[in-house]
C-alpha positions as CSV (number, residue, x, y, z in Angstrom):
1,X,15.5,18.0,-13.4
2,X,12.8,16.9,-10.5
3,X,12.4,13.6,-9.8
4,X,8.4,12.8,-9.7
5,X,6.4,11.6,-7.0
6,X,2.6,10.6,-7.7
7,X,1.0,10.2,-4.6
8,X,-1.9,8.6,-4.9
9,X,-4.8,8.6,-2.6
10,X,-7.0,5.2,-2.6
11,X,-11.2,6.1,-1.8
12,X,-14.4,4.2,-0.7
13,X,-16.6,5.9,1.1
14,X,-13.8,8.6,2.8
15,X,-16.2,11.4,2.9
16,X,-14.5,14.0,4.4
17,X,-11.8,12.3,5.7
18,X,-10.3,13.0,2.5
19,X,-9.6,16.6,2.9
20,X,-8.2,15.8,6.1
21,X,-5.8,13.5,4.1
22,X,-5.1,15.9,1.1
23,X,-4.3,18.6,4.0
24,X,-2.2,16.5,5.7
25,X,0.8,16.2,2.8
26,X,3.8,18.2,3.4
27,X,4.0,19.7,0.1
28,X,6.4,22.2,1.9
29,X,9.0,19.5,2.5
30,X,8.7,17.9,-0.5
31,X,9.6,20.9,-2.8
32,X,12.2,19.5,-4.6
33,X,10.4,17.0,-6.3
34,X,7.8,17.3,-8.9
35,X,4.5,16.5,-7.0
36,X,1.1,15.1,-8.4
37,X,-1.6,13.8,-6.1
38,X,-3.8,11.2,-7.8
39,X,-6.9,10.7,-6.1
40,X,-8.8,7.2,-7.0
41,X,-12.2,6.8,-5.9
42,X,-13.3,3.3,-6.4
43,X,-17.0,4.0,-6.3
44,X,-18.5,5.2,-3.7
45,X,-22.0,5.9,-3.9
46,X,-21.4,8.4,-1.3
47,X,-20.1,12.6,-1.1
48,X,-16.7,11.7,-1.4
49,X,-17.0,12.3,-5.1
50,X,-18.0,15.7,-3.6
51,X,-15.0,16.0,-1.5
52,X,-12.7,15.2,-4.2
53,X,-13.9,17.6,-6.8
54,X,-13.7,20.2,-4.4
55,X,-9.9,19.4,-4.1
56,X,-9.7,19.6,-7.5
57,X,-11.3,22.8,-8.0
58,X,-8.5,24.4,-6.1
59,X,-5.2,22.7,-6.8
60,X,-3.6,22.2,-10.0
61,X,-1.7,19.1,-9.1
62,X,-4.3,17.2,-8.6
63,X,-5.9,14.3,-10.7
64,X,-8.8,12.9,-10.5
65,X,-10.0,8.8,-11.6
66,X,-13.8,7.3,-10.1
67,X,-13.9,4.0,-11.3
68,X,-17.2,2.9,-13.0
69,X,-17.6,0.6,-11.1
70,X,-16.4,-1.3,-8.1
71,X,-12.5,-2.6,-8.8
72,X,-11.8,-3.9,-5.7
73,X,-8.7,-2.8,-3.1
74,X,-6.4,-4.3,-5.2
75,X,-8.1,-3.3,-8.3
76,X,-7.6,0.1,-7.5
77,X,-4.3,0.2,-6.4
78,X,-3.7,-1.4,-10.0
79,X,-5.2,1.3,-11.9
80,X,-3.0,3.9,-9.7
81,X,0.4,2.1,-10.4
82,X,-0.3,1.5,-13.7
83,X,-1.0,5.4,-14.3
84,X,2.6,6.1,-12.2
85,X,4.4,4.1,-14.8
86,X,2.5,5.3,-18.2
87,X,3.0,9.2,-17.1
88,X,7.0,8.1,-15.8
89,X,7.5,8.8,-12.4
90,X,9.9,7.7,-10.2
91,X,7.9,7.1,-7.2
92,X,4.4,6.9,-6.3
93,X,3.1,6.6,-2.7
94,X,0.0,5.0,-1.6
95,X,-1.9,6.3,1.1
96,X,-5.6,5.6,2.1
97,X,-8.9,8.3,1.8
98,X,-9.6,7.2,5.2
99,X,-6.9,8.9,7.1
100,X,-5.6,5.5,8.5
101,X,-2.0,6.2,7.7
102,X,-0.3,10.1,8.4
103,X,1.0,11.3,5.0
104,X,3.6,13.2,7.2
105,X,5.7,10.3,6.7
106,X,6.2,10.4,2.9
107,X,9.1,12.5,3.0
108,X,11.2,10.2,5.5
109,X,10.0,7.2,3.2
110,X,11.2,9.0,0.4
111,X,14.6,10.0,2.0
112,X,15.6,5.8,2.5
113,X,14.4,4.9,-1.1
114,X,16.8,8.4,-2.3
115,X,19.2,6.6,-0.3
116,X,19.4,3.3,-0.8
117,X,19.0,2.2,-4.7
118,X,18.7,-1.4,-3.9
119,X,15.5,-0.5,-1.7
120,X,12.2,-1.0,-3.7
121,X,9.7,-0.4,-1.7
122,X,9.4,1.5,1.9
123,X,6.0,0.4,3.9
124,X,5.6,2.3,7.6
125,X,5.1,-0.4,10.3
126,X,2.7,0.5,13.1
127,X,4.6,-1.9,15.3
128,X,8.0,-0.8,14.5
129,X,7.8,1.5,17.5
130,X,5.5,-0.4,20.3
131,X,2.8,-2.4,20.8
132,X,1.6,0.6,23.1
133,X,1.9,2.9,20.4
134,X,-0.9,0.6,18.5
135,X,-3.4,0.4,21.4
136,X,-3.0,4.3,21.6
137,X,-4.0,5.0,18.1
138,X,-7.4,3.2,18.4
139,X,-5.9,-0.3,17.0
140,X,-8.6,-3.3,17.9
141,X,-6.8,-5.7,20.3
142,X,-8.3,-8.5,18.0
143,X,-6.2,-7.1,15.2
144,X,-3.6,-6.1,16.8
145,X,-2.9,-9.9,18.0
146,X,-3.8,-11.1,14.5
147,X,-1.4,-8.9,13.2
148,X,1.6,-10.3,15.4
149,X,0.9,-14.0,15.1
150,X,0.4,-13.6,11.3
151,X,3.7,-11.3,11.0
152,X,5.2,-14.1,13.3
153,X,4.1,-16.9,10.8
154,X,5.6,-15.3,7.6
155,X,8.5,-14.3,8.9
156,X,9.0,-17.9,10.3
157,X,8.3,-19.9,7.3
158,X,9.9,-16.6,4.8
159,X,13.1,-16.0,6.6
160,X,11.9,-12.5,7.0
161,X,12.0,-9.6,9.3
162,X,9.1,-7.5,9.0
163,X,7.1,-6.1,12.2
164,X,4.0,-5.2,10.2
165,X,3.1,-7.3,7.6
166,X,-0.4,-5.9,7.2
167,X,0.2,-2.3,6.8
168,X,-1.3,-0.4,3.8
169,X,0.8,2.7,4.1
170,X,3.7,1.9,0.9
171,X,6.0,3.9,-1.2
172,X,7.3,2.4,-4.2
173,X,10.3,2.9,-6.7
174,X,8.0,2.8,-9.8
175,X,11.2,1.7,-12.1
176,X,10.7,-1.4,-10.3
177,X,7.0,-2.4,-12.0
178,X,8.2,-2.3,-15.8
179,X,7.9,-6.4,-15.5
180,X,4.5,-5.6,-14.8
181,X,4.0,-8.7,-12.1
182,X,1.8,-6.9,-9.9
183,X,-1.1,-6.6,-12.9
184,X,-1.2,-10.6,-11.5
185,X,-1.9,-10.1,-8.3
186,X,-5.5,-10.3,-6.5
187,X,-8.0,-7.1,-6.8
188,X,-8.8,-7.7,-3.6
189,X,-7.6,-6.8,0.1
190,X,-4.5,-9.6,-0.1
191,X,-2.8,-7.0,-2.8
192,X,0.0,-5.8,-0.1
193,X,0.4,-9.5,0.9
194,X,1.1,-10.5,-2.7
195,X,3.2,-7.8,-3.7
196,X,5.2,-8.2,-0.9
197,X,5.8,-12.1,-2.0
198,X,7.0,-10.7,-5.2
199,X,9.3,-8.4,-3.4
200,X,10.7,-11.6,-1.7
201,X,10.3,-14.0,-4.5
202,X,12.6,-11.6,-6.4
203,X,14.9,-10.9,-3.2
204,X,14.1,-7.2,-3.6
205,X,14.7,-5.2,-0.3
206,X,11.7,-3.7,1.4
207,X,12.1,-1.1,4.1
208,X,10.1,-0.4,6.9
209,X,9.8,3.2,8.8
210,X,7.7,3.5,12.8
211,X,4.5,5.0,12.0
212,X,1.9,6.1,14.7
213,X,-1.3,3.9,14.4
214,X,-4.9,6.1,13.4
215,X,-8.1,3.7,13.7
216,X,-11.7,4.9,13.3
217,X,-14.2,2.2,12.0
218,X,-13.5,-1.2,11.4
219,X,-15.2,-4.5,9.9
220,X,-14.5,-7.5,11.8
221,X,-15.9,-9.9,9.1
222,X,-13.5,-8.4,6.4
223,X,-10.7,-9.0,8.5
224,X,-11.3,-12.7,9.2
225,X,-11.5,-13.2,5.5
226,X,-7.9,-11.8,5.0
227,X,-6.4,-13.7,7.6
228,X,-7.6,-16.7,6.5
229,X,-6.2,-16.4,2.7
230,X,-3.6,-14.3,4.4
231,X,-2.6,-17.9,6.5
232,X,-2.9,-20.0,3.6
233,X,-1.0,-17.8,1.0
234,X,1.8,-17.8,2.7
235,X,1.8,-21.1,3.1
236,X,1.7,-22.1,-0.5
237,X,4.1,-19.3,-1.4
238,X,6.7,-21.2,1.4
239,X,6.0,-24.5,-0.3
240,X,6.9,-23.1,-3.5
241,X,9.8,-21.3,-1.9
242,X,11.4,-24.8,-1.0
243,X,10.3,-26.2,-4.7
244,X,7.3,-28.4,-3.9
245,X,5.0,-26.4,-5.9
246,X,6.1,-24.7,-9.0
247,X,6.2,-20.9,-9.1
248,X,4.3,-21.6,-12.0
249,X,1.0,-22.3,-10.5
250,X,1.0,-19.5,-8.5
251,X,-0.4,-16.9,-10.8
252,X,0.8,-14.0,-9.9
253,X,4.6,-15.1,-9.7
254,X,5.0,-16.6,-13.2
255,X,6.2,-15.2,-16.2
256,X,4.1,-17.5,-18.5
257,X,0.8,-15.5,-17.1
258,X,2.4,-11.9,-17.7
């Protein structure tokens, strides 16, 4: 029997980028698995609606979800996992309506989570390969710098090794989320951060593949926002790492809150 791979294919305000996203899965390479594509527009207000019934319309593997109203990054990745485990299937992957991340990859990231059963999650690192491969694709020097100090600081006060700690580009063993943790975990843009604590917390293995880096339009203020939870999360998750705070209080670690 084929193993089954939802890919699902977070929206706000793609447009057309979508169908350049949808186009861009390797379907050929990826016959041997049972493939569904998921496409989760978290209300737009704009013609990606459009673009995503008109994927519909002519493929029969695709789903479609638009959200009522406005659930937040995080809130609609939620929706997406939580769909992968009620309809059992063995992997999902995320990628982003924007075209940020090159859905050529998902077979390779499916290959090392075939391969290695202790792997949970693979995420594709834009920095895994150079910093001059980032400031080719388009990547703002401003986030590119962020991204490295910040990567710098987890891994420093985590004991990790990760090159790209900000990357929104994941494919997840979906067997993994029956404890359902990562319903506690923020609807907003610190979703990866988070999950990726509970990926450490529970010493679960997270792989990273090179990617190539893809930028088009970007919101500075947005980004400064993250940073600054993303500075002081992992913070409090290292303090509760070395048992000065309890994982208790932090939400979307305990058990008690599940």
């Amino acid at each position: 029997m084929k193993k089954k791979i939802l890919i699902f294919i977070i929206t706000y305000k793609a447009s057309y980028r979508l169908l350049d996203v949808y186009n861009g899965i390797p379907f050929k390479k990826l016959k041997k698995y049972k493939i569904n594509v998921l496409i989760s527009d978290d209300k737009s207000g704009d013609d990606t609606i459009k673009y995503a019934r008109k994927i519909y319309s002519k493929n029969k593997n695709v789903i479609l979800n638009f959200n009522k109203k406005n659930r937040g990054y995080g809130g609609n990745i939620k929706i997406c996992l939580s769909y992968a485990l009620m309809k059992k299937f063995d992997y999902a992957v995320m990628v982003h309506g924007d075209n940020q991340y090159n859905p050529k990859y998902i077979p390779i990231m499916m290959k090392f989570l075939e391969k290695n059963k202790l792997t949970q999650a693979v995420t594709g690192s834009r920095l895994l390969k150079s910093i001059k491969n980032t400031t080719r694709g388009g990547m703002p020097i401003y986030k590119l710098i962020g991204n490295i100090i910040l990567t710098k600081f987890q891994n420093l006060l985590l004991g990790t090794n990760f090159s790209d700690a900000h990357t929104g580009f994941w494919a997840y063993r979906i067997n993994n989320f029956k404890d359902k943790f990562y319903l506690l975990t923020t609807d907003g843009f610190n979703f990866d951060q988070q999950l990726r604590f509970q990926h450490i917390y529970k010493k679960q293995k997270v792989l990273e593949i090179p990617i190539d880096t893809r930028y088009a339009d970007e919101r500075s203020q947005l980004h400064i926002k993250y940073a600054i939870r993303f500075f002081f999360e992992t913070i409090i998750f290292f303090l509760m790492k070395i048992k000065i705070i309890s994982f208790k209080k932090i939400k979307y670690l305990s058990k008690k809150n599940s």
